[in-house]
N, C-alpha and C positions, 0 to 999 in steps of 0.2 A: 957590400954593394951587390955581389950575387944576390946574397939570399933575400935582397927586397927587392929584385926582379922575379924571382920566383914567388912572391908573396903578392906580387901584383898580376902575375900570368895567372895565377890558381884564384882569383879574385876576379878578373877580367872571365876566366870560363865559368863562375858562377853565375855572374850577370849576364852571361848570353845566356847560359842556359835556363834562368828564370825567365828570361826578356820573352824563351822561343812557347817557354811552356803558357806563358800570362798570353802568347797570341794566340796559339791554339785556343785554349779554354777562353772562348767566347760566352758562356751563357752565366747566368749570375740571381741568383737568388736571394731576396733577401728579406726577413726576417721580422716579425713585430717588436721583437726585442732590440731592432738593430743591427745586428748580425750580416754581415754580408759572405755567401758564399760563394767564390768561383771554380767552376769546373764544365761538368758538361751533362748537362739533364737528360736522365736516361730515360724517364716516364713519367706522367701524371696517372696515376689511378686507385682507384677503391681511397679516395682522399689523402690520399700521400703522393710527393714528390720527391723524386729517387735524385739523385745528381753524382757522378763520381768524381771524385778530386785529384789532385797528382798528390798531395800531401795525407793523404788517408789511405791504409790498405782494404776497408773498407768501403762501401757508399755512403754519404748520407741519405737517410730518410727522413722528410720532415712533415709534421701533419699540415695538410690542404692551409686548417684555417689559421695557422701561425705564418703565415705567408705575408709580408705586404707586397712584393713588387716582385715581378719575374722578369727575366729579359735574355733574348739571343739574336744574334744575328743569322742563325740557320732558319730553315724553314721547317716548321711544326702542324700539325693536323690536329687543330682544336674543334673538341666536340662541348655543346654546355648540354644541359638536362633536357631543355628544352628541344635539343634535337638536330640545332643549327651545327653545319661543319663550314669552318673557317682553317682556308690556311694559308701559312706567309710568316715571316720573322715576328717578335715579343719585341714591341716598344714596351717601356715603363710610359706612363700619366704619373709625372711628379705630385704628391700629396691624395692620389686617389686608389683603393684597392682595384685596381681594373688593369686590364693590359688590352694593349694595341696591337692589330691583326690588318693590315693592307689598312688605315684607316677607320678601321672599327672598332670599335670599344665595348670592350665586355667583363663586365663583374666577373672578381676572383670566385665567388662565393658561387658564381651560373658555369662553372667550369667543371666538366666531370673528367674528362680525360686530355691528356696533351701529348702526344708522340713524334719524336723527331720524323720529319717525312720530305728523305732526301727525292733529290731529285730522279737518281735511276729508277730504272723499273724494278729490278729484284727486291732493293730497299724497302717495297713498299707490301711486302711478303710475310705474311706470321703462319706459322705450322708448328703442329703437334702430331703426338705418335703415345698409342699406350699397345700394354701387351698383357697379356696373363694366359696362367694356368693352372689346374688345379688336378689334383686325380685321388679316386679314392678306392682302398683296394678291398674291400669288402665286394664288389662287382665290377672290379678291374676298368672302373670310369674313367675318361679321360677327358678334359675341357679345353681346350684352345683358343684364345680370340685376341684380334689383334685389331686396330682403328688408327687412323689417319686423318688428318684433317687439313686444309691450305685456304691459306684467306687471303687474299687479295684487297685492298682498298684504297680506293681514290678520293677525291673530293665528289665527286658523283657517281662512282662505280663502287659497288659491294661485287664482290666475286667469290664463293665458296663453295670449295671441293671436300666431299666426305667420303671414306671406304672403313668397310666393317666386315670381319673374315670372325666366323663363328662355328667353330667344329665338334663331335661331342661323338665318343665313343664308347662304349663298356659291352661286357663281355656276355650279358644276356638279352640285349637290344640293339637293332641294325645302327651302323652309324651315321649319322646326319652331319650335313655338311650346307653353310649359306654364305653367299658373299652377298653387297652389294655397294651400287659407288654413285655418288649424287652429282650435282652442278647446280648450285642457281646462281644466275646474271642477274642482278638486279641493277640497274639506273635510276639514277635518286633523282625525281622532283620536288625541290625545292626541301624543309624541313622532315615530311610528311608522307609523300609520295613518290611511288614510282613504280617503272615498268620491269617484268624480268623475264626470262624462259630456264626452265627446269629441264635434267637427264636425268633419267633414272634408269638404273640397270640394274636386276636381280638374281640369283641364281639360288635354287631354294630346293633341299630334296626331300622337305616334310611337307612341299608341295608338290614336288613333280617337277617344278621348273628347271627347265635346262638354262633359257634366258626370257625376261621379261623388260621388255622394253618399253619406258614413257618419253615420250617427248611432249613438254606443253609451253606456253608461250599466256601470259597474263600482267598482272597488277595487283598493289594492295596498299596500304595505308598502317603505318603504325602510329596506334594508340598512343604508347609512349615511348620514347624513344631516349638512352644515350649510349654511351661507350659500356656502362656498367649495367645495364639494364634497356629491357626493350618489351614489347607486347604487339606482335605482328596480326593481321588479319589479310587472306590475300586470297586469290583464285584466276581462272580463266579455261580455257580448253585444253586435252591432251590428246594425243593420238597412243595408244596402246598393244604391243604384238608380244603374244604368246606363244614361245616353243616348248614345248615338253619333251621330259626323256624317255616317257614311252613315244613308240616311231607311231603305233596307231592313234595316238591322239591329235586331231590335225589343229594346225597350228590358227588363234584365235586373234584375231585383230578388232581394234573397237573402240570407238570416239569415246570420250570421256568430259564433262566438265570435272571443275576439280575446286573446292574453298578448302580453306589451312588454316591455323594460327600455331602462332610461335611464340614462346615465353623466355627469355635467358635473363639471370639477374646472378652479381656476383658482391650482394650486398650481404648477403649473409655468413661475412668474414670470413669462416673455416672451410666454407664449401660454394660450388657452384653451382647453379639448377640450370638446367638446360632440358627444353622438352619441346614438341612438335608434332602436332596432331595435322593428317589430312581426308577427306573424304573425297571419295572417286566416285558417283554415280555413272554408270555409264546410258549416253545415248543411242544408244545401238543392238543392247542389249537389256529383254525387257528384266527388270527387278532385280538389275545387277550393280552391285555396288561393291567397293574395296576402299580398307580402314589402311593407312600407315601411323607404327605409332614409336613415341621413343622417348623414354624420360633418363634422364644422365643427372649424377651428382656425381660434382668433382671436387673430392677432398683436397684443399691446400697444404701440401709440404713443402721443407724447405727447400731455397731456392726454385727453381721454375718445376719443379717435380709436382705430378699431384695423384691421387687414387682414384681411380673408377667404379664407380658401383651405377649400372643399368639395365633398363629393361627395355626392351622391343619388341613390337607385334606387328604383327602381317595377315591381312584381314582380307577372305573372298567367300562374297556370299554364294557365289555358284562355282565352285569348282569341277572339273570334269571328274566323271564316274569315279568314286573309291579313292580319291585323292582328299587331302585335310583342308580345313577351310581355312586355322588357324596355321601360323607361324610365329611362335614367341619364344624368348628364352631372357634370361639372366645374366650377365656378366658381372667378373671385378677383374679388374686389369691396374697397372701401374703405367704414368704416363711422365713424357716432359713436352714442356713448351716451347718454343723458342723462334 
């Protein structure tokens, strides 16, 4: 008699404890072969869906187009190709490849990205971090550079923060030293448009800069748009102030408009391309113009790890007396994402 109360107590805590895990794992994926998986979907991207299980020490990965039916009860931030952002829980459409969003229906196959997108604010937070270093002793060179990045996203807010610290010293040339750290706001109207304001801060000793300050405030419109790829065009006004670290150079202020385009695509599997060109004419100053420039490939390793290899330039057609026009340099650094 004991031992089939004990055989019913150890039977009794298996079933709570399936009962608690089957309530947690809300979201549920399932399969053109059938297959139904439940656990909890960690991403939609680059054509796969991630989902972690309680019964795997793994994830599953599955491809995009073996997918028939997804569904959760949380709320997710669905991007399609087309550029549209929906968010709200994953109804199933019985017999159709489409999932339901507040009422809206959108083909599996129009879907490029899907990310859980809880309600706090922090939740809604991605950032990365890479570093490197290199030296070589043939003229006792030294390389340092480090990058940051924070992105922000809403259903109609894009917010992203950039910093790039790049140092470089050896033993028969002065050593140089550049920081600098971005912001752009952008506010999305509708698939296509929207408004945003830019910071930029500089600090640059192959220029003289002590600090360079932009502030501008515009619009632009992307060409193409989704979560894995995009092709921006944008511009508007800036206002501009120049401190140097020589004390006789006095300090330059000077309106600016400003157009840009932006390119990032992460279809090409092993790596990422990310580049950003802007031109600065200024209004205030006759036949003065400044380039920003920056092309990033990011090698994919395992897990959220990836390689940096980049280039950057820094462009002033008139810089004061005996000072460099250009600003560029090289990097490779090692990053994570998370």
């Amino acid at each position: 008699m004991f031992k089939r109360v004990r055989v019913t107590a150890s039977w009794i805590f298996i079933f709570l404890a399936t009962t608690a895990v089957a309530s947690a794992a809300t979201d549920a994926v399932t399969t053109l072969t059938g297959e139904r998986i439940v656990g909890e979907i960690k991403k939609v991207e680059k054509d796969v869906v991630t989902i972690e299980t309680t019964y795997s020490d793994s994830d599953f990965k599955i491809e995009w187009d073996q997918v028939a039916s997804i569904e959760s009860d949380r709320q997710f931030l669905v991007e399609t190709f087309a550029g549209r952002r929906l968010s709200g829980p994953l109804t199933v459409e019985p017999g159709q490849k489409t999932v339901r969003i507040r009422g809206i229906s959108v083909l599996l196959a129009d879907v490029s990205s899907m990310d859980p997108f809880e309600q706090t604010f922090w939740s809604r937070f991605d950032a990365g971090f890479d570093f490197g270093f290199s030296m070589t002793q043939a003229n006792d060179a030294k390389q340092l550079t480090f990058g940051g990045n924070l992105l922000y996203r809403d259903r109609k807010i894009v917010d992203s923060m950039l910093a790039n610290v790049f140092t470089s010293t050896q033993s028969n040339a002065p050593d140089t030293k550049r920081w600098d750290f971005g912001n752009d706001f952008r506010y999305l109207f509708g698939d296509k448009w929207y408004a945003n304001t830019t910071q930029d801060f500089t600090m640059s000793d192959e220029q003289g800069l002590d600090l360079r300050t932009t502030l501008g405030a515009g619009g632009g419109r992307y060409l193409l748009r989704s979560s894995s790829q995009y092709l921006g065009v944008g511009g508007g006004l800036a206002w501009t102030k120049e401190n140097y670290m020589d004390p006789l150079i006095p300090t330059k202020d000077s309106a600016e408009a400003y157009v840009g385009t932006e390119f990032m695509t992460e279809k090409l599997k092993i790596t990422d391309l990310v580049t950003r060109f802007t031109y600065y004419p200024s209004l205030t100053i006759d036949d003065r113009y400044r380039i920003n420039f920056r092309f990033d490939l990011d090698f994919n390793l395992p897990g959220d790890w990836y390689f940096r290899s980049g280039l950057f330039d820094n462009f002033d057609s008139q810089p004061p007396a005996g000072l460099s026009k250009n600003d560029f340099g090289w990097s490779n650094s090692f990053g994570l994402k998370f």
